[in-house]
C-alpha positions in Angstrom: 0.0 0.0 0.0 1.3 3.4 -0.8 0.9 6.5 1.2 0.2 10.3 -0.3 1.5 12.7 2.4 -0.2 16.1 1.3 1.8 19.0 1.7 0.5 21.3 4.3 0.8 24.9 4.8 2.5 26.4 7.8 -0.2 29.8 7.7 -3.2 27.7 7.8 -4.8 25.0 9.4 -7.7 24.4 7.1 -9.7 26.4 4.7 -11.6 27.5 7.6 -9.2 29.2 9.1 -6.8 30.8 5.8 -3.8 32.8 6.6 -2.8 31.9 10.1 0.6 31.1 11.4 0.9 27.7 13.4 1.2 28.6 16.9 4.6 26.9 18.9 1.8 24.6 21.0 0.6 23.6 17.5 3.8 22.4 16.2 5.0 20.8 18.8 2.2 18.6 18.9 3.1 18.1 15.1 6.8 17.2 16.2 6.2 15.7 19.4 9.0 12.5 20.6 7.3 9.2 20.1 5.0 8.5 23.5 5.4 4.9 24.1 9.8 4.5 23.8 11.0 1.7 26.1 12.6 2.5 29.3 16.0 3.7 28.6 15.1 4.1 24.8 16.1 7.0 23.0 14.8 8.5 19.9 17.7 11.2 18.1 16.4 13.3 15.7 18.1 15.3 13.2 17.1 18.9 12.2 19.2 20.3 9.3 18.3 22.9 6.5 19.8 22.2 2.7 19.4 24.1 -0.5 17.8 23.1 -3.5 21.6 22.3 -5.1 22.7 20.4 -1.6 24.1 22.8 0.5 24.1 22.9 4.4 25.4 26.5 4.7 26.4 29.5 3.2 29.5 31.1 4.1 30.2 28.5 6.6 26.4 29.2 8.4 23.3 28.2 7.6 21.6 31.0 8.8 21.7 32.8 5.2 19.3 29.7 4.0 16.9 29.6 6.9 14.0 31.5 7.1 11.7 32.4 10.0 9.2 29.5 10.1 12.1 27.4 9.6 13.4 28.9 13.2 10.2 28.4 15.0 10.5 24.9 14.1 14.5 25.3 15.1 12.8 26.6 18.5 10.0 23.6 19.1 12.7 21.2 18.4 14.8 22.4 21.3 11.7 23.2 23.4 11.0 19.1 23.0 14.1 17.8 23.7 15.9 16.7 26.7 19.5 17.8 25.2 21.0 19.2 21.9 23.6 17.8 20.6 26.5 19.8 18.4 29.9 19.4 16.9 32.7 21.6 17.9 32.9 23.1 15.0 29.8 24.1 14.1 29.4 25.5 18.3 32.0 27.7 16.7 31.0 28.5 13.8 27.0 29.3 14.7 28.4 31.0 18.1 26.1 28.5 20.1 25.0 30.0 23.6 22.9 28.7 26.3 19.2 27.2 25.1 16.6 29.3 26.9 13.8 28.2 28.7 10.7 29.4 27.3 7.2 29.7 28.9 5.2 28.4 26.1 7.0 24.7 26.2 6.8 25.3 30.2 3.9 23.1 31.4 4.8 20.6 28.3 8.5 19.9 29.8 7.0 19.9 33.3 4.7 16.9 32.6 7.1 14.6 30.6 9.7 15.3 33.9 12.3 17.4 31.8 13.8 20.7 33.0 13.0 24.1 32.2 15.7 23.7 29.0 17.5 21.5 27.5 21.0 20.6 28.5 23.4 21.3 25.3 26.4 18.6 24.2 29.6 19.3 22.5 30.8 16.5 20.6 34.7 16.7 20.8 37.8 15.2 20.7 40.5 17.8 21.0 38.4 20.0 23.2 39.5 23.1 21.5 36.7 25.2 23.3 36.2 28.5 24.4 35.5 27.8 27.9 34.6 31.9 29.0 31.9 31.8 26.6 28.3 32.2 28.2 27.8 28.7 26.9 29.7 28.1 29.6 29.5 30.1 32.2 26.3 31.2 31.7 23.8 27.5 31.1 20.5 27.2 32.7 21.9 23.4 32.6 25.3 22.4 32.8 26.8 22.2 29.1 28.1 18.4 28.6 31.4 18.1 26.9 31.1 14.3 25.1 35.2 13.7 24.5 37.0 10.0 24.3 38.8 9.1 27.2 42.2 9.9 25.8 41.4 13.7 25.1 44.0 16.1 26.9 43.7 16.1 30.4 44.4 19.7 30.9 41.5 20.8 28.7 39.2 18.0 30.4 39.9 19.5 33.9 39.4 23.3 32.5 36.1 22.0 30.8 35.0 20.5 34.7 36.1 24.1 36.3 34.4 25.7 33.8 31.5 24.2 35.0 31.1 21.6 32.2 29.9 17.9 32.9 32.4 15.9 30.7 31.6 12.7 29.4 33.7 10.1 28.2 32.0 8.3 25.2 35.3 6.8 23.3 38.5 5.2 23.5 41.5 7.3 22.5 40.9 10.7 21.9 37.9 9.9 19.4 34.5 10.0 19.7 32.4 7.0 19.3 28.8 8.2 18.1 27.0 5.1 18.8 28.4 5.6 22.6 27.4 9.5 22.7 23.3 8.4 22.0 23.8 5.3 24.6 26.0 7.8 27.2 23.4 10.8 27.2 20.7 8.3 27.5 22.1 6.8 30.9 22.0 10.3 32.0 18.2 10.5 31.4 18.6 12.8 28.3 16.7 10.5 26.0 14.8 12.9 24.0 18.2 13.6 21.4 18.4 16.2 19.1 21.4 16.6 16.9 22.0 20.1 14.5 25.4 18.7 13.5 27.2 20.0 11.5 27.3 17.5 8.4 30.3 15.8 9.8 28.7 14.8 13.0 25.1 14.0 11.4 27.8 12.1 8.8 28.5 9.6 11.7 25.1 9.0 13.7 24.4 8.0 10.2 27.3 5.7 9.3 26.9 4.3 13.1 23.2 3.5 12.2 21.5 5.8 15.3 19.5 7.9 13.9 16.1 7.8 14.0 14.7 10.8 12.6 15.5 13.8 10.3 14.0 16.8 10.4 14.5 18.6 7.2 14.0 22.1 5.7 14.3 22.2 1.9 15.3 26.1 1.4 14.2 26.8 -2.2 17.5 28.9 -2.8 20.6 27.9 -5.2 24.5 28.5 -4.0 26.5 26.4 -6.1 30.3 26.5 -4.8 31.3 23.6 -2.7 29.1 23.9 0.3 29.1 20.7 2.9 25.6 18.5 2.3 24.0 18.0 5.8 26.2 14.9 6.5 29.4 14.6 5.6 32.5 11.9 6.6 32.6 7.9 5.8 30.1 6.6 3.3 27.6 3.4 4.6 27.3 0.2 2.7 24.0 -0.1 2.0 21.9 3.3 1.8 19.2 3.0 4.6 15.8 4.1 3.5 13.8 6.3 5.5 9.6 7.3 5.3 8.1 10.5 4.9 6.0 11.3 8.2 4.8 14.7 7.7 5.8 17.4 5.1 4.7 21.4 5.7 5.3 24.2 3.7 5.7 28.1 3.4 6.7 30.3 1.3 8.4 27.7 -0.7 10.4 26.1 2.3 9.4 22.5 2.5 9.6 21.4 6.1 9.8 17.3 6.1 10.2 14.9 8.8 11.6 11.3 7.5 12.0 8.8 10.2 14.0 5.0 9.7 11.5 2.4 8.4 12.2 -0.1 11.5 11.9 3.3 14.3 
């Protein structure tokens, strides 16, 4: 049997009610974490934003190819999730701060027994951080620092009195990515979402751990030689994926593609 997802439009919820914007509440009921995960489960999502040629980013962001509906649902994912995980690089790169708590996910968080915000995770092996940023010294949470257990220990203890929780989720000074999912989910912080960059996404892929992708199709062309959303070793067999829901504005497709056996 096939199935015909129709493409829905963010500014309306039916042709009774034309031209008005989904509320948060409203998507993150559309985006909410699968209700009935196993104890100890947990469920990473994805959410990356690609051109119509492929690319991740512009000028090294991806800011220049979002757009605003594509940040409220940047801001529902985090309001769902118990951490968010990032690369080094792109913490860098995006100047990543603190995530905020925010009163409309409030009574949402309180009843699925999460804090007011999520915590947020640097992947990284060489720990080449910037420890006086406010994403440090200024979390609602403690910012985890997910390193292998051979990364310098100078920069490990300036990442613990810098306030950071570090976790050790690899031999050597690499990163295992199978390990980060199973590590933050012994901590409780099973509801996982990952905005890479492409080489991080590159390796939940290739380690077979994620489960879902959210995706924003940005109906703009850069050419050059832009990073796709995952980047990094290549996978045997390509794993195929379903379309669960698919919303639109303004020419932005906003999908959600989750593994076939998730």
């Amino acid at each position: 049997m096939r199935s015909l997802f129709p493409v829905t439009d963010l500014t309306t919820t039916g042709a009774a009610a034309p031209d008005r914007e989904w509320s948060l509440d409203e998507l993150a009921e559309a985006y909410a974490y699968p209700a009935a995960l196993p104890e100890g489960t947990p469920w990473l999502r994805a959410n990356m934003v690609s051109t119509l040629d492929g690319a991740a980013q512009h000028d090294g962001r991806s800011q220049p190819i979002s757009c605003a509906a594509d940040m409220r649902i940047f801001g529902t994912l985090r309001g769902l999730a118990d951490v968010v995980i990032a690369g080094a690089e792109t913490v860098r790169q995006e100047g990543y701060r603190p995530a905020r708590a925010r009163e409309v996910f409030a009574a949402r968080r309180a009843a699925a027994g999460q804090g007011p915000a999520p915590a947020v995770a640097v992947v990284t092996g060489s720990l080449d951080l910037d420890f006086s940023l406010p994403l440090f010294t200024e979390p609602l949470v403690p910012t985890l620092v997910v390193t292998g257990a051979g990364a310098p220990a100078g920069r490990i203890e300036a990442a613990r009195k810098a306030g950071a929780d570090v976790v050790i989720a690899g031999d050597g000074t690499r990163v295992d990515p199978a390990r980060v999912v199973r590590e933050l989910a012994a901590r409780g912080l099973r509801r996982q979402l990952t905005e890479g960059g492409p080489r991080l996404l590159g390796q939940f892929v290739a380690a077979g751990v994620l489960d879902e992708l959210c995706l924003t199709l940005s109906p703009m062309l850069t050419a050059g030689d832009a990073q796709r959303i995952a980047g990094g070793p290549g996978v045997a067999l390509p794993e195929r994926f379903f379309l669960a829901s698919l919303l639109e504005e303004a020419g932005f497709l906003f999908s959600r593609y989750r593994r076939t056996d998730s």
